[in-house]
C-alpha positions as CSV (number, residue, x, y, z in Angstrom):
1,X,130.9,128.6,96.7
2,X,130.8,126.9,100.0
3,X,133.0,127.6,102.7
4,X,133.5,125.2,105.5
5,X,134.9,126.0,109.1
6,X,136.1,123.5,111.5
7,X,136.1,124.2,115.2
8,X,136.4,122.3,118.8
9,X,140.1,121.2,118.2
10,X,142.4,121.4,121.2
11,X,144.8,119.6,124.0
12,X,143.2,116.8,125.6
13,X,144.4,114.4,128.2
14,X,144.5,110.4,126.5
15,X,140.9,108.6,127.4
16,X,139.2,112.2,127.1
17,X,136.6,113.5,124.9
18,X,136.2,116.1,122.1
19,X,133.3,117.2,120.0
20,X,134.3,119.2,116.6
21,X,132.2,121.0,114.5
22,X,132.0,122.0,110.9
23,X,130.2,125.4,110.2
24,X,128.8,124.5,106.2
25,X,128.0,128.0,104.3
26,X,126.7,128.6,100.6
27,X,125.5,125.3,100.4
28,X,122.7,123.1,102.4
29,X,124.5,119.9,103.8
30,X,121.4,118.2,103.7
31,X,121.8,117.3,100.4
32,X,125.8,116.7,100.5
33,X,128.0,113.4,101.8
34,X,130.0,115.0,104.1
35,X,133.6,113.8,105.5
36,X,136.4,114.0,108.2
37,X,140.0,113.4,107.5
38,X,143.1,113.8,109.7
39,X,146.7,114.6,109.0
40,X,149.3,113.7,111.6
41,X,152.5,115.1,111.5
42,X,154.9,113.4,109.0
43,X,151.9,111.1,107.6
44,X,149.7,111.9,104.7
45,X,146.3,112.8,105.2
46,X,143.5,110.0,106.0
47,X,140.0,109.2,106.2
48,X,138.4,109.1,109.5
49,X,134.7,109.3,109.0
50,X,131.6,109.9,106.8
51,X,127.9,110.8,106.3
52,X,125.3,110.4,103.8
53,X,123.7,112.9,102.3
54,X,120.8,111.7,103.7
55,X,122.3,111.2,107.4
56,X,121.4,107.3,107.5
57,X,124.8,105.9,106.9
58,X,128.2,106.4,108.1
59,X,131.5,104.9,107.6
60,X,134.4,104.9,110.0
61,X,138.1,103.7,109.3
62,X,138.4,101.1,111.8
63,X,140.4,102.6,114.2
64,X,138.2,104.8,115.1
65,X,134.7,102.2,115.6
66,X,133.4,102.5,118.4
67,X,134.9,105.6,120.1
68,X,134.0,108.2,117.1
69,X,130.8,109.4,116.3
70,X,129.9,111.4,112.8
71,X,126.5,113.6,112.9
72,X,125.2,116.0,111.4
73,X,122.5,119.0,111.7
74,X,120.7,119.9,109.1
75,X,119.0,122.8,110.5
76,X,122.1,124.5,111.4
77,X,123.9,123.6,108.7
78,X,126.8,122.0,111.0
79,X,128.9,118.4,110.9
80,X,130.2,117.2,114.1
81,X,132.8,114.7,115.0
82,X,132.0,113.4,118.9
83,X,135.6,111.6,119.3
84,X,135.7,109.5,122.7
85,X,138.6,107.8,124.5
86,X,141.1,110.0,122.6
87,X,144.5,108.3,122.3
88,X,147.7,109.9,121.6
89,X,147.5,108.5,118.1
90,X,145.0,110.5,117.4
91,X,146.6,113.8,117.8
92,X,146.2,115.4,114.3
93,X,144.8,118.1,112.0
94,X,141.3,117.4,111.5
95,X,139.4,118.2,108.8
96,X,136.4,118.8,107.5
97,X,135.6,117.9,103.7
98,X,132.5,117.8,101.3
99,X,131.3,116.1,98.4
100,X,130.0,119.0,96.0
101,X,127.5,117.1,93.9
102,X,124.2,116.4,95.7
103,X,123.2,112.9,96.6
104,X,126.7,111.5,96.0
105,X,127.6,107.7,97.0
106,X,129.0,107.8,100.5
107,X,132.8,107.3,99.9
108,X,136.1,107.4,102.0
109,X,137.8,108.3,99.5
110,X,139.4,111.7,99.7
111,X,140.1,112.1,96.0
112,X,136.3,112.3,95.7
113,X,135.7,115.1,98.0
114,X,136.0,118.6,96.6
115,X,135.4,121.4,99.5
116,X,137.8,121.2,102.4
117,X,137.6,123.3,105.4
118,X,141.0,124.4,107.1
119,X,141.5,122.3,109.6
120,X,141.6,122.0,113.5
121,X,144.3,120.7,115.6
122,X,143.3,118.2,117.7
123,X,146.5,117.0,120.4
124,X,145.9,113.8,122.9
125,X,148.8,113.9,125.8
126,X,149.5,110.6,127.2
C-alpha cells in the first residue's frame, strides 16, 4: 500500500518562492505518473501539475506555466513542486496524488489518480 506525505507548505509573501515535497513509500515512483492538485477554499479541487512515469514529460494547467516546476527523484523516492512568483491565488491545499498502475499515460485528470497524500497548506499574502 503506498503512503504519500506532502511537506514544504507554509505563509509566503506574493512574488515569493516555495518548494514542496512528496515523501512516496511502499511503492517506487519511478515507475508511477505522479500528480499535484490544489483545493482552495470554497472551490473544488484542481489539477496543477504532472509527471511521467518516466520523468520526460510534464503537464501544467496553464496558470501555473512558467512559474511552476514538477520534478521528481527517483532515488529518494520524492516529488517536488518548485512554485515561483507565488500569487495570492494560489493560496491552497496542495496535494500530492499518484497513479497506481505502472507506466500509466500522463493525465490531469484527477479521477484517474488513486493514492493521495494529505495535503499541505500553501497561503500567498498580498
Amino acid at each position: 500500500q503506498v503512503q504519500l506525505v506532502e511537506s514544504g507548505g507554509g505563509l509566503v509573501q506574493a512574488g515569493g518562492s516555495l518548494r514542496l515535497s512528496c515523501a512516496a513509500s511502499g511503492r517506487t515512483i519511478s515507475r508511477y505518473v505522479m500528480g499535484w492538485f490544489r483545493q482552495a477554499p470554497g472551490k473544488e479541487r484542481e489539477f496543477v501539475a504532472a509527471i511521467s512515469w518516466s520523468g520526460r514529460s510534464t503537464e501544467y494547467t496553464d496558470s501555473v506555466k512558467g512559474r511552476f516546476t514538477i520534478t521528481k527523484d527517483n532515488a529518494k523516492n520524492t516529488l517536488y513542486l518548485q512554485m515561483n512568483s507565488l500569487k495570492s491565488e494560489n493560496t491552497a491545499i496542495y496535494y500530492c496524488a499518484m497513479i497506481v498502475a505502472t507506466y500509466s499515460t500522463l493525465t490531469g485528470d484527477q479521477k484517474a489518480y488513486d493514492a493521495w497524500g494529505q495535503g499541505t497548506q500553501v497561503t500567498v499574502s498580498s
